[in-house]
Backbone bond lengths (Angstrom), bond angles and torsions (degrees), N, CA, C in turn:
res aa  C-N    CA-C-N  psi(-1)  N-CA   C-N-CA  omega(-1)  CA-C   N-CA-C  phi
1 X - - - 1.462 - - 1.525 109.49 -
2 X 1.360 118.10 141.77 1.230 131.00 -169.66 1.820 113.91 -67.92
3 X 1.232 122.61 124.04 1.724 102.58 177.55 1.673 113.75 -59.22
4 X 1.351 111.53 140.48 1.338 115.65 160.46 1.730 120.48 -21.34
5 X 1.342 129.37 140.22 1.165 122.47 159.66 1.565 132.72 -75.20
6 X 1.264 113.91 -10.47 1.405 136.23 130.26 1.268 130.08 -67.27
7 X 1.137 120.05 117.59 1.592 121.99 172.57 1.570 107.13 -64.82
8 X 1.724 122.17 142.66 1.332 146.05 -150.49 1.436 108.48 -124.07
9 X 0.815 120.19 146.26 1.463 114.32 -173.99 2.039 88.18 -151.61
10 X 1.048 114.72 111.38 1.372 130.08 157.89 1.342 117.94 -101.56
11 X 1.522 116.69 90.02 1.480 131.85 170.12 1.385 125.08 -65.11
12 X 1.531 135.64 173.41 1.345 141.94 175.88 1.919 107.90 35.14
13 X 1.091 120.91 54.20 1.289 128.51 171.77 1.534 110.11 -78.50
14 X 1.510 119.88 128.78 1.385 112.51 179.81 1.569 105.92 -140.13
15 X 1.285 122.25 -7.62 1.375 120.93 171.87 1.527 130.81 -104.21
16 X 1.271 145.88 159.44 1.353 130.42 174.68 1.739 99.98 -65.67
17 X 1.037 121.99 -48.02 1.262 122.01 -168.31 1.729 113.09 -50.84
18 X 1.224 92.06 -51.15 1.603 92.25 179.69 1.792 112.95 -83.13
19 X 1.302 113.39 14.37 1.576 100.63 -179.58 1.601 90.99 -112.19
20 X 1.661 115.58 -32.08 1.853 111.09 154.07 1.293 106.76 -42.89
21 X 1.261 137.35 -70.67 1.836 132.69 -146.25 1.711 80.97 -64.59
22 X 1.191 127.09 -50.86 1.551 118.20 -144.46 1.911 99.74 -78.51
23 X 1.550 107.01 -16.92 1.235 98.64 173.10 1.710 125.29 -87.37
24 X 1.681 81.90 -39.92 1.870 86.71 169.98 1.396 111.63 -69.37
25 X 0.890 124.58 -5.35 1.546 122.08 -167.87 1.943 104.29 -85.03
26 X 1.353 106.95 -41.60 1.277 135.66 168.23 1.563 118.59 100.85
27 X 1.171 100.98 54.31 1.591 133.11 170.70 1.633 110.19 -49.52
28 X 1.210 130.88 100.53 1.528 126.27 173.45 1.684 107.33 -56.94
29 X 1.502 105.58 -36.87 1.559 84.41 -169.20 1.749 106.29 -139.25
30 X 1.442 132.64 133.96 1.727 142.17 171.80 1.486 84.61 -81.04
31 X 1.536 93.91 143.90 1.598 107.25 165.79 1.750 100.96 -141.93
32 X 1.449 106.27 118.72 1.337 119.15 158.48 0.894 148.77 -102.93
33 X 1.489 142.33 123.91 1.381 124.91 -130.30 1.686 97.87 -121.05
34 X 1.292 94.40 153.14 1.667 102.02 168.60 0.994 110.99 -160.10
35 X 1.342 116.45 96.61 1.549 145.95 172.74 1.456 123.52 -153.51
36 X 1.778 113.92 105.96 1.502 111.03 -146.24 1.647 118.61 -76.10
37 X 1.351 105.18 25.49 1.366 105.38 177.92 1.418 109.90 -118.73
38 X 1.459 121.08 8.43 1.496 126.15 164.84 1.580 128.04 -72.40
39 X 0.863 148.51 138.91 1.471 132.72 161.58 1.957 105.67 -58.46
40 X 1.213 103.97 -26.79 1.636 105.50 177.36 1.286 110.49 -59.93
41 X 1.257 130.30 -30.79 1.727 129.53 -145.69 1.295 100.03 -62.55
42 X 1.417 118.38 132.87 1.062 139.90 -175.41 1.525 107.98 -115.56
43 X 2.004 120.11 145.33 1.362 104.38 173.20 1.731 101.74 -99.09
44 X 1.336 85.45 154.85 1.840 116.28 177.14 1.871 110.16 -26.34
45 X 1.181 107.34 -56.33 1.162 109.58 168.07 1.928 129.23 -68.34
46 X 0.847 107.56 -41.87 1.132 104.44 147.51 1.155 154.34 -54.15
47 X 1.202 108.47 -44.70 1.545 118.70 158.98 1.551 98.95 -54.63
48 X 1.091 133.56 -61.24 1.131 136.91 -156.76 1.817 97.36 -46.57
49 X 1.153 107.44 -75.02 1.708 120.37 -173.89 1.524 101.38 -56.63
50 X 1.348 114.92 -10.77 1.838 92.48 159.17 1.721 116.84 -117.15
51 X 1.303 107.69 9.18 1.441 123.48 162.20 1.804 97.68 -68.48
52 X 0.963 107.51 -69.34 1.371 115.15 -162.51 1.992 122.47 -15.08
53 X 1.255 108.15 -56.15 1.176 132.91 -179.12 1.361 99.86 -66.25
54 X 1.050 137.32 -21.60 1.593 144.91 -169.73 1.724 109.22 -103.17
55 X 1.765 128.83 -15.20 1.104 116.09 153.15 1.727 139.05 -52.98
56 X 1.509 98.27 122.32 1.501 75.42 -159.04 1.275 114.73 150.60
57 X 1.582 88.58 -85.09 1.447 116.68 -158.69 1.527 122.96 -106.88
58 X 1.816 94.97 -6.00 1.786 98.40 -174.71 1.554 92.73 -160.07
59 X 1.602 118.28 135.53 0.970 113.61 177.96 2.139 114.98 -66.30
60 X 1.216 130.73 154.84 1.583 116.05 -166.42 1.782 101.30 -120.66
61 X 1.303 92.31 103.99 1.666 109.59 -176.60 2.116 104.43 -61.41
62 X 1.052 102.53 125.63 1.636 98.20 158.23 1.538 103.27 -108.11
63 X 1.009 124.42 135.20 1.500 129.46 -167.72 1.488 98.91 -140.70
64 X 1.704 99.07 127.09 1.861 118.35 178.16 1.226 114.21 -145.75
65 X 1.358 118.77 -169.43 0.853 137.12 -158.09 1.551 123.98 -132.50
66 X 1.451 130.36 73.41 1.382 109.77 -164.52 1.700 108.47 61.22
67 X 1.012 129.40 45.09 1.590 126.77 170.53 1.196 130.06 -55.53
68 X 1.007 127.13 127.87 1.770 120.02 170.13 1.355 114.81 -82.51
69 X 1.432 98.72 156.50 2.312 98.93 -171.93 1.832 83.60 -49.55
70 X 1.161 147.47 -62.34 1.279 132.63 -101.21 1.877 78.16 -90.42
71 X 1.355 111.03 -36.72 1.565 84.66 -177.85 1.477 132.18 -86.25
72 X 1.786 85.37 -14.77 1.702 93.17 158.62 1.438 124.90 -51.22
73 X 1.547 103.42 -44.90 1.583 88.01 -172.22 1.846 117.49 -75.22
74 X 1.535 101.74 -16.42 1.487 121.07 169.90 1.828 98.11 -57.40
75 X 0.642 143.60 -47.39 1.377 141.15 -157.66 1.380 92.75 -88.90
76 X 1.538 119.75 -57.19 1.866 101.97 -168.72 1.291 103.75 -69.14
77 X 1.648 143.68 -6.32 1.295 125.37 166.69 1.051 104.76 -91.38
78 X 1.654 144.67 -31.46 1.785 106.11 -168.81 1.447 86.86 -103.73
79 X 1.027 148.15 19.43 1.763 134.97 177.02 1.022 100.06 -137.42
80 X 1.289 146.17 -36.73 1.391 125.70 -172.76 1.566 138.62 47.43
81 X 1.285 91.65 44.06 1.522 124.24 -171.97 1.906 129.65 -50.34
82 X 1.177 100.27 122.34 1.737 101.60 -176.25 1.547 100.89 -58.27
83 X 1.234 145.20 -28.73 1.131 129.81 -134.49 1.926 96.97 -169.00
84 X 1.197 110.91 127.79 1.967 105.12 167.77 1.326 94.04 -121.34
85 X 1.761 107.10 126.47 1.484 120.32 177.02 1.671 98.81 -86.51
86 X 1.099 101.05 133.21 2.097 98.35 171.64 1.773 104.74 -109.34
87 X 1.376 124.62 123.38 1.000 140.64 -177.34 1.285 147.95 -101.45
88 X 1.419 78.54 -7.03 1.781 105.98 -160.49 1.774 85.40 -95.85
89 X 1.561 97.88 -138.68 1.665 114.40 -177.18 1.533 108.66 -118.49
90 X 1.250 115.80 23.66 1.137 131.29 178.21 1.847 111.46 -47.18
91 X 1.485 102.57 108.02 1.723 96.18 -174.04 1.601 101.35 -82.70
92 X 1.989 100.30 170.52 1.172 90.61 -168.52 1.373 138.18 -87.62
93 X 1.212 107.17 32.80 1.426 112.07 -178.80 1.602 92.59 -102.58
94 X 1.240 138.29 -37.63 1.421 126.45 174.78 1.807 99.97 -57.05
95 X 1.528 117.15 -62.13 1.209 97.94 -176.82 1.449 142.21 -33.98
96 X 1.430 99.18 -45.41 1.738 111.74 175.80 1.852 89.70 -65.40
97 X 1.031 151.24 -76.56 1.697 166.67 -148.11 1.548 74.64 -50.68
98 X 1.477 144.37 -62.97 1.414 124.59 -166.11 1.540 123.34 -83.86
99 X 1.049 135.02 -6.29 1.051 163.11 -175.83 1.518 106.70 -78.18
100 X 1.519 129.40 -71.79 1.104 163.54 122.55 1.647 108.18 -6.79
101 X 1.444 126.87 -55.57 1.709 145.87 -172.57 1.895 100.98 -61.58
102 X 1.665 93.25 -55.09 1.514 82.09 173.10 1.499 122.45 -162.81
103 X 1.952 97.10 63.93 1.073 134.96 153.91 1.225 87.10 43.30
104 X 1.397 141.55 80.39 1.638 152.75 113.01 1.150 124.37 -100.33
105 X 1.263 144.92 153.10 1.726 142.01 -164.58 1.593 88.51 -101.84
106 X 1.446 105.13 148.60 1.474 115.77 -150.99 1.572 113.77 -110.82
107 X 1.533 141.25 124.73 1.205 127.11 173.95 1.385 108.25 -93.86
108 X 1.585 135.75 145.69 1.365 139.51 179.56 1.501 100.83 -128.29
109 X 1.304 107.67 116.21 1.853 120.56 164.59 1.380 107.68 -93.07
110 X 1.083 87.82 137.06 1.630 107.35 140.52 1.403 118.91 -159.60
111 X 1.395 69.72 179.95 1.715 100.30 -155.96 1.531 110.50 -74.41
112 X 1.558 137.24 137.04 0.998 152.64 -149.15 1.089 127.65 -118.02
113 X 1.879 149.62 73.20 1.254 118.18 174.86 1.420 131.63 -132.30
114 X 1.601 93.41 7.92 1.231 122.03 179.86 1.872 117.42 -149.85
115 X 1.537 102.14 -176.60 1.698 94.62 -179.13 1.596 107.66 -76.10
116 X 1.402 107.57 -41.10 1.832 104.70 174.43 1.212 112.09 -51.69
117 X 1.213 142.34 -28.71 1.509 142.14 168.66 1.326 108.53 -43.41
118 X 1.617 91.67 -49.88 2.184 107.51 -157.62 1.355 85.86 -74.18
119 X 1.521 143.69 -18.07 1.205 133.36 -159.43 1.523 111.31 -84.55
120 X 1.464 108.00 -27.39 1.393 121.32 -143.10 1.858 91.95 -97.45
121 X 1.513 107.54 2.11 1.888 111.05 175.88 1.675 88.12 -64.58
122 X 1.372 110.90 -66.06 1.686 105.13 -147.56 1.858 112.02 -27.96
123 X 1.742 117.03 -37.37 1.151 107.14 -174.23 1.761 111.27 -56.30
124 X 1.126 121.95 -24.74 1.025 124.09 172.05 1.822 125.88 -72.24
125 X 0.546 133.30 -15.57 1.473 133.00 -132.52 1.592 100.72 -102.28
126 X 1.377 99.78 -13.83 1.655 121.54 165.31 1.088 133.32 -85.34
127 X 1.420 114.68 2.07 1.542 140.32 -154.44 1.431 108.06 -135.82
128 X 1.337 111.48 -71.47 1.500 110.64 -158.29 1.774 97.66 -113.64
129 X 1.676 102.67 144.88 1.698 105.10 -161.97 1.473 90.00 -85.24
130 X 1.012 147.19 -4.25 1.609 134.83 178.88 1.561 109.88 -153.36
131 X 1.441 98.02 127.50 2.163 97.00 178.37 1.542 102.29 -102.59
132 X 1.261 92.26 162.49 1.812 96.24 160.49 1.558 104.84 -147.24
133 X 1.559 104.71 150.12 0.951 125.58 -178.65 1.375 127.18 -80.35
134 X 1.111 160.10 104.23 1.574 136.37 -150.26 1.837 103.72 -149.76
135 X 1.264 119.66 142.58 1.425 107.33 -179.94 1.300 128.45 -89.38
136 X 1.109 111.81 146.28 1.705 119.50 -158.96 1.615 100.06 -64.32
137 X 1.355 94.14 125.41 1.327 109.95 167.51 1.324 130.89 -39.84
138 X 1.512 137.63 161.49 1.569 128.25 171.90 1.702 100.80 -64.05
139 X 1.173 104.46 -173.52 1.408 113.37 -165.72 1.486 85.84 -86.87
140 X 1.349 121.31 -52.23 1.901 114.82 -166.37 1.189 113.86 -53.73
141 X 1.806 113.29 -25.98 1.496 109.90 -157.12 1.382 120.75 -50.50
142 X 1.211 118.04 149.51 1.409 136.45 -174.42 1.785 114.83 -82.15
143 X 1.708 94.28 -23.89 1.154 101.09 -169.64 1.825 114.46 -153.45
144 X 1.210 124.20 155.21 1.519 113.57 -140.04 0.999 90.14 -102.53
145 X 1.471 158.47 3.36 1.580 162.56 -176.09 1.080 119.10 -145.93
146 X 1.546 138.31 178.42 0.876 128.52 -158.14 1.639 154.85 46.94
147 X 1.322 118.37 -0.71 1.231 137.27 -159.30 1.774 107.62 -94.02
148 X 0.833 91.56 -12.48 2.179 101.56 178.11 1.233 108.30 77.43
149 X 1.075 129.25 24.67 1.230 141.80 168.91 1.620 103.96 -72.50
150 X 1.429 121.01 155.95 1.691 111.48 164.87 1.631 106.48 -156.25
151 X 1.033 108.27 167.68 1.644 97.06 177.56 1.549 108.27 -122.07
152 X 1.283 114.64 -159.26 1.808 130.51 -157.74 1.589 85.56 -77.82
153 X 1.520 126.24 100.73 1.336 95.89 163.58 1.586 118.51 -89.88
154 X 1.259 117.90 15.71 1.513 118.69 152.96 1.395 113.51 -41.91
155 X 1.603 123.11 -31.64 1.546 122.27 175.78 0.940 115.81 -75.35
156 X 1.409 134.15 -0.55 1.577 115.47 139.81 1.106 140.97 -113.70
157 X 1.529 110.42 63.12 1.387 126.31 -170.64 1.505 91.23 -94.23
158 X 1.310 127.06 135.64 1.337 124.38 153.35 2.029 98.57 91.12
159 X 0.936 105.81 -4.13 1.549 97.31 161.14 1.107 150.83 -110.93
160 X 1.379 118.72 126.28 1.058 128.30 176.30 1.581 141.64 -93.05
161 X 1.511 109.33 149.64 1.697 89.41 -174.48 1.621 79.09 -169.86
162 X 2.343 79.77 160.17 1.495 84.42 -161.33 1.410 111.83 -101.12
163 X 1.502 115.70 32.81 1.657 115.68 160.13 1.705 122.47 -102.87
164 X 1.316 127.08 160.26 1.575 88.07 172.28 1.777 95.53 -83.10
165 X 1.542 99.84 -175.89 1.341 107.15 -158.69 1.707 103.35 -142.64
166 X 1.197 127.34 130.98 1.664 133.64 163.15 1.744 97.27 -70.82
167 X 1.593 91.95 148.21 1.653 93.95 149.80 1.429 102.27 -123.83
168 X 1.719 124.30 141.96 1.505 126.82 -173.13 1.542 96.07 -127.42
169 X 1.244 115.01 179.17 1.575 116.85 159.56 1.080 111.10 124.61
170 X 1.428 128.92 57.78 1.853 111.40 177.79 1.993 100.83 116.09
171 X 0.979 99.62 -21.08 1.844 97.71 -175.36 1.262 110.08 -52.30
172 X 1.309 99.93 146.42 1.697 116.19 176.21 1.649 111.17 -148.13
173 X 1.191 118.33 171.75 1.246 111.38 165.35 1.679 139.14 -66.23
174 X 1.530 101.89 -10.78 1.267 128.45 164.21 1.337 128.72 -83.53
175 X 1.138 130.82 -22.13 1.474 161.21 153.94 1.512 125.84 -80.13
176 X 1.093 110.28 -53.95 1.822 121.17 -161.10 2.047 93.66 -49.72
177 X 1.261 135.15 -51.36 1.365 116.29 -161.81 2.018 104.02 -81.22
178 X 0.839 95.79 -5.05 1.245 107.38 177.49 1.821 112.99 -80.70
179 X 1.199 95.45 -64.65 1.494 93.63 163.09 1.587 111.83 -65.77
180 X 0.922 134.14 -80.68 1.648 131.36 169.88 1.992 104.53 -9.34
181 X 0.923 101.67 -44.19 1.761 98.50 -173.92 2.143 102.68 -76.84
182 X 1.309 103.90 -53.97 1.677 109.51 176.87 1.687 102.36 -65.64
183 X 1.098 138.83 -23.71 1.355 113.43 -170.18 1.654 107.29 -106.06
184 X 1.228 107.79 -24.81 1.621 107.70 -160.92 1.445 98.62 97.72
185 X 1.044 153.56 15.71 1.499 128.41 -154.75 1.795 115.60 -78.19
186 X 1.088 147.06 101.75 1.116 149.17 128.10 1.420 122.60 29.82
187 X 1.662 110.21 -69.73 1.535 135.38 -178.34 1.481 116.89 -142.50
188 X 1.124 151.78 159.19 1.364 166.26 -170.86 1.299 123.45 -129.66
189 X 0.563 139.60 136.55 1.863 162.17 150.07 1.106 158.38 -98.06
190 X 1.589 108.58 83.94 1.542 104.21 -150.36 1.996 107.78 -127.22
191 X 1.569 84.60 145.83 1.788 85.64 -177.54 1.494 106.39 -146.61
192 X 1.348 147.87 -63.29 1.033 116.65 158.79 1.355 140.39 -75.54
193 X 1.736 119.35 11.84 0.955 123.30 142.06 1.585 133.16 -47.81
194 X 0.937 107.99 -20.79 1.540 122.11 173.47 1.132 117.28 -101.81
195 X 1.117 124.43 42.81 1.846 102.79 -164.84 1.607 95.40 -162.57
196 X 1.870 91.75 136.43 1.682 87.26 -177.27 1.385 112.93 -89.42
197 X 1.478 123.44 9.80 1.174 131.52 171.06 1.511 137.48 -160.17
198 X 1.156 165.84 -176.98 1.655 141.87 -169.56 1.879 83.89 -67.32
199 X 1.297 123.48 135.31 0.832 160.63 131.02 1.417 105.03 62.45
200 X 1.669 104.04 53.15 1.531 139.54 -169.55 1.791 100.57 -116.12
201 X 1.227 149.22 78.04 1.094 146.21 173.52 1.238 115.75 -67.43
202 X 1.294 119.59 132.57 1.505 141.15 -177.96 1.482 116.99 -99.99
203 X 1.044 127.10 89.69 1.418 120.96 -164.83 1.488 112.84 -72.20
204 X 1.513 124.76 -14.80 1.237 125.85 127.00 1.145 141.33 -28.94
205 X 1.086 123.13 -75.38 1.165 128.35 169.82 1.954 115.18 -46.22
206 X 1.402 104.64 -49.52 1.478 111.70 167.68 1.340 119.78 -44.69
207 X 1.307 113.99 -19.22 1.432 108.29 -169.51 1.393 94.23 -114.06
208 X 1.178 120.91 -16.66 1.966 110.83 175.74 1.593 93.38 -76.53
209 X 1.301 121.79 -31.15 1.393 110.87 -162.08 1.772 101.11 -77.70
210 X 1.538 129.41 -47.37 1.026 116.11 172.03 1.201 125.10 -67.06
211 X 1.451 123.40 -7.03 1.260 121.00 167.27 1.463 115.10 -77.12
212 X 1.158 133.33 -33.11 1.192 146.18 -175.61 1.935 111.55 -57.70
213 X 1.689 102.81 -49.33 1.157 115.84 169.68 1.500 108.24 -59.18
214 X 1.099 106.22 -64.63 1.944 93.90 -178.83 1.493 107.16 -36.00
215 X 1.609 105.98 -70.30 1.524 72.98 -175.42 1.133 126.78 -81.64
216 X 1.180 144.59 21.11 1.689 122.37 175.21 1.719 100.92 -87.23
């Protein structure tokens, strides 16, 4: 099967089954998370043995939260990761410092709920080789992604910037070409869009959602 013409990003992956749908489906990028306040968090070793099958064929997201070196360097030895997503509030001089720490090209989120938000990428754009957009969490949240939350993507009509960029926040397979058509988006990002429960992946659903991207 052909990859999406949108680049895919399938986040919080924890089963073989669902890192198959996200590969047959033709997912550019697995994202595994390790941050212990997710229902996603995955251990080091594990990720690893479901990375495996994905060399190759999908770039392999490590995705955190405000990280410290000590687990950074834990992650570039048992995963050995294409890519470190930073999630937290990490400014951009840490971003470039991790990037650089253990030589992976770097994704930087933030959080989304207005145009001053979208404004506040440029400090980045010197730092980290890919941003994503994602919508700001509820106030209780425990955790800064993932929550199905999404914002106006009418706010990125007309913008430009010089990294490529994910849009996250609320996607589903019912949604995703819809947003993809209002924002411009490049690539996508989806995690509890897929999932029949906090951090329950549906490999069904994974595959309506990459199907959805092809065609929109």
């Amino acid at each position: 099967m052909s990859p999406p013409r949108i680049a895919t990003k399938i986040c919080g992956l924890s089963t073989p089954q669902a890192v198959s749908a996200a590969l047959d489906g033709g997912a550019a990028y697995l994202g595994f998370v390790f941050f212990d306040k997710s229902p996603r968090n995955i251990d080091l070793a594990d990720a690893a043995r479901l990375a495996e099958p994905a060399r190759g064929r999908a770039q392999i997201v490590a995705v955190t939260v405000d990280p410290s070196d000590a687990l950074l360097d834990r992650i570039e030895t048992a995963l050995n990761p294409d890519l470190i997503q930073l999630h937290g509030k990490e400014p951009a001089e840490r971003v470039r410092a991790v990037g650089v720490r253990i030589g992976a090209k770097t994704i930087k989120a933030m959080s989304i709920s207005s145009a001053s938000d979208l404004d506040a990428a440029a400090r980045y754009e010197g730092a980290a080789d890919h941003l994503m957009f994602d919508a700001k969490p509820p106030q209780d949240s425990v955790i800064p992604g993932g929550t199905g939350s999404r914002f106006d993507w009418s706010l990125m009509i007309g913008r430009r910037f010089a990294r490529p960029w994910f849009l996250a926040g609320g996607l589903d397979p019912w949604n995703v070409a819809e947003a993809i058509a209002l924002s411009g988006a490049p690539a996508a990002d989806v995690s509890s869009g897929v999932e029949r429960g906090p951090g329950l992946k549906d490999p069904a659903l994974i595959t309506a959602f990459l199907d959805a991207v092809r065609r929109a």
